[in-house]
Phi, psi and omega in degrees: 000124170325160165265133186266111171246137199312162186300159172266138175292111050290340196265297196334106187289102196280006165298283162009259213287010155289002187252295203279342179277310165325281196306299187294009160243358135327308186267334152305321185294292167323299181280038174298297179311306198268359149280315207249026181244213142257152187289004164313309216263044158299304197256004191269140159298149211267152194256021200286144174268306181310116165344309182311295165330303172279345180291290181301336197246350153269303202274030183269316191282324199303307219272324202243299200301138181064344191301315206236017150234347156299341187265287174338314180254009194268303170325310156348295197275319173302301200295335190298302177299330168288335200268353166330325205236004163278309194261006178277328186305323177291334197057084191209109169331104194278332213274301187320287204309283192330291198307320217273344170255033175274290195316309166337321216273327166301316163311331205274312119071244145269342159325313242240327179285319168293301238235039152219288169213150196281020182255016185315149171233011177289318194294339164272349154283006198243288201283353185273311182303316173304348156314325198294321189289009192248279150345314226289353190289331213270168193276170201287316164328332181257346189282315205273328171309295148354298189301298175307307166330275189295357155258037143254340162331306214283309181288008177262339195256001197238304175304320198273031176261310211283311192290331234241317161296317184314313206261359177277328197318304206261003176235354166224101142306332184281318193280000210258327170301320177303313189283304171338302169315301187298343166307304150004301179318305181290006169264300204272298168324316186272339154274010169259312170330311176303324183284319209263306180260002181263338166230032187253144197282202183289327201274353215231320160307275160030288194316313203268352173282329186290310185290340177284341196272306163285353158225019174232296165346269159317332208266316164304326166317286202306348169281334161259010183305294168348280192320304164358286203299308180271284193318352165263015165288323180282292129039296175312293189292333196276329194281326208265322157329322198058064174243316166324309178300315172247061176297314202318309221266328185224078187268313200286318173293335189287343205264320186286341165278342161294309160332315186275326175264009139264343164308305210273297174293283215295327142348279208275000168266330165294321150358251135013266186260018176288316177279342206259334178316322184241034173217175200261186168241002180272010189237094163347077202247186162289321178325308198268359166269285195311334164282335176252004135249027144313292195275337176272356166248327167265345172293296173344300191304286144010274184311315140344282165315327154282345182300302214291308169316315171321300212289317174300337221234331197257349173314326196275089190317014162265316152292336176306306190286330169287349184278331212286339184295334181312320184291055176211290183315304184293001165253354153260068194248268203344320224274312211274342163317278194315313161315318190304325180301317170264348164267006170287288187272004161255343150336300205243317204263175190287008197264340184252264184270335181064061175218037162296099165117348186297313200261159188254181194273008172252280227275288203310344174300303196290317132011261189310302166290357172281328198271357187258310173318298171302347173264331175293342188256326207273323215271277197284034189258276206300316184269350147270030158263318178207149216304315187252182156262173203260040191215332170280326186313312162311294200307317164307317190296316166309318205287332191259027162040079147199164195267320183248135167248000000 
């Protein structure tokens, strides 16, 4: 039996990682805030005062929130199915390989969730992924049926939420003040999170981090799992397409999703964030199902969108080059998710920069773009010497039980 080895950057389809390169300042932008706040206030209504601010923090939502972890995990789904068909081609058990590095990717994970910042999502793409081996069989017609179903769960689970507060208000009012109270909580988390990571030592974050993560984290995962799930359908469906490989061949579906995600997407994401800025989210109203079937149609659409454009735009050798410092960062995107992470949070916790709750949502833009350059720069540095990033490296060594490739 052949031996199965991680792909040679010669196999690389390099649009693939100009996406993933593309996605990590997209998940930069977005967690910026929740670097440097507690991710409690995630579920909280936003308190920005300045115009700038508020101006920056919608289309930050119009343009990014959900958008570009949804590409992540639509990519997810692309590397499953590629390397799935690497090994079918080998005639090499796939299920054994798969599993042991998903779990891998979980540890790495929960590494990331303890001992650096509790907003991690590798670990909901490890638990998430065993679905895909489940999937992987079904026709492209059932991949996109699929798809929809489950980004239709979440404003369906927020409408019959929304209805069901409707009927204690009027019929248990004593009951509808508890839960109003138990809502609370989540105020009160986010005033101990400030005092704990902007003057709390390593160990003493540590502590609150283990706790935002298994209880709030996990808890927060599973509302986004759905989305998850079906974009690494699509992911599927677009690689089982040959549309990477031939965009030439499939111009007119990429066009029609540029069609469709400015009718569609941009619509129903000013939705999304026009309403979701003032209201909370633990609590089931119509408001917050009409924002989230907002975010469940246009973040997907959204994402699509950006997809189909790259893919249209690269076809031109003058976009290319400019794109191409991007393929250097998406084949380090584990190394450099995780690097955002940590230089975020020695930025910000009291072990560090001491500026937890400090910076507003214009200086963290600026932020963000600083640290996404130094990674853009340091990424093509790094990738003409070796081959992974040393955080990919581990996951290969492990995932393919050998030392050397």
């Amino acid at each position: 039996m052949e031996k199965i080895k991680p792909i040679e950057q010669k196999e690389r389809i390099e649009v693939i990682d100009i996406l993933r390169g593309f996605a990590l300042f997209g998940i930069l932008l977005v967690n910026m805030k929740l670097y440097n706040h507690p991710i409690q206030l995630f579920i909280l209504p936003s308190k920005e005062n300045l115009p700038i601010n508020k101006f920056l923090e919608f289309f930050i939502k119009l343009l990014a929130e959900g958008k570009f972890y949804s590409l992540f995990s639509f990519l997810f789904g692309v590397g499953f199915y590629i390397q799935l068909k690497r090994f079918e081609e080998k005639n090499i058990s796939f299920n054994s390989f798969y599993i042991r590095r998903l779990f891998i990717l979980l540890l790495i994970g929960i590494f990331h969730g303890i001992l650096i910042w509790p907003g991690d999502i590798l670990s909901l793409y490890a638990i998430a992924g065993l679905f895909l081996l489940i999937f992987r069989k079904i026709s492209n017609k059932w991949l996109i049926f699929i798809s929809i179903i489950l980004l239709s769960i979440l404003p369906l689970f927020f409408l019959m939420g929304a209805f069901g507060i409707k009927m204690v208000k009027i019929y248990e009012p004593e009951s509808m003040k508890k839960i109003e109270e138990s809502a609370n909580i989540y105020s009160k988390m986010v005033e101990k999170s400030y005092i704990v990571y902007s003057k709390g030592n390593f160990f003493e974050i540590t502590r609150q981090r283990i706790h935002d993560y298994f209880s709030f984290t996990f808890f927060g995962n599973f509302f986004v799992s759905l989305n998850v799930i079906a974009m690494f359908l699509l992911g599927i469906y677009f690689i089982r397409k040959n549309i990477f490989q031939n965009i030439d061949n499939n111009l007119s579906f990429l066009k029609k999703i540029l069609i469709f995600g400015i009718l569609i997407g941009i619509p129903t994401n000013i939705l999304y964030a026009y309403i979701i800025r003032f209201i909370p989210k633990n609590i089931p109203t119509f408001n917050l199902f009409l924002a989230f079937l907002g975010y469940s149609i246009g973040a997907p659409l959204l994402c699509l969108f950006y997809i189909s454009l790259i893919l249209i735009l690269y076809r031109y050798e003058c976009v290319k080059k400019l794109l191409k410092p991007l393929s250097a960062m998406g084949k380090l995107s584990l190394s450099n998710y995780l690097l955002q992470s940590i230089i975020c949070t020695t930025l910000f916790y009291g072990y560090g920069g001491k500026l937890f709750g400090k910076l507003d949502v214009f200086y963290g833009l600026i932020i963000t773009l600083l640290i996404f350059l130094f990674q853009l720069i340091i990424s093509n540095l790094w990738i003409k010497k070796f081959k992974f990033g040393p955080f990919e490296y581990i996951w290969r060594v492990l995932s393919y039980k050998a030392i050397r490739f």
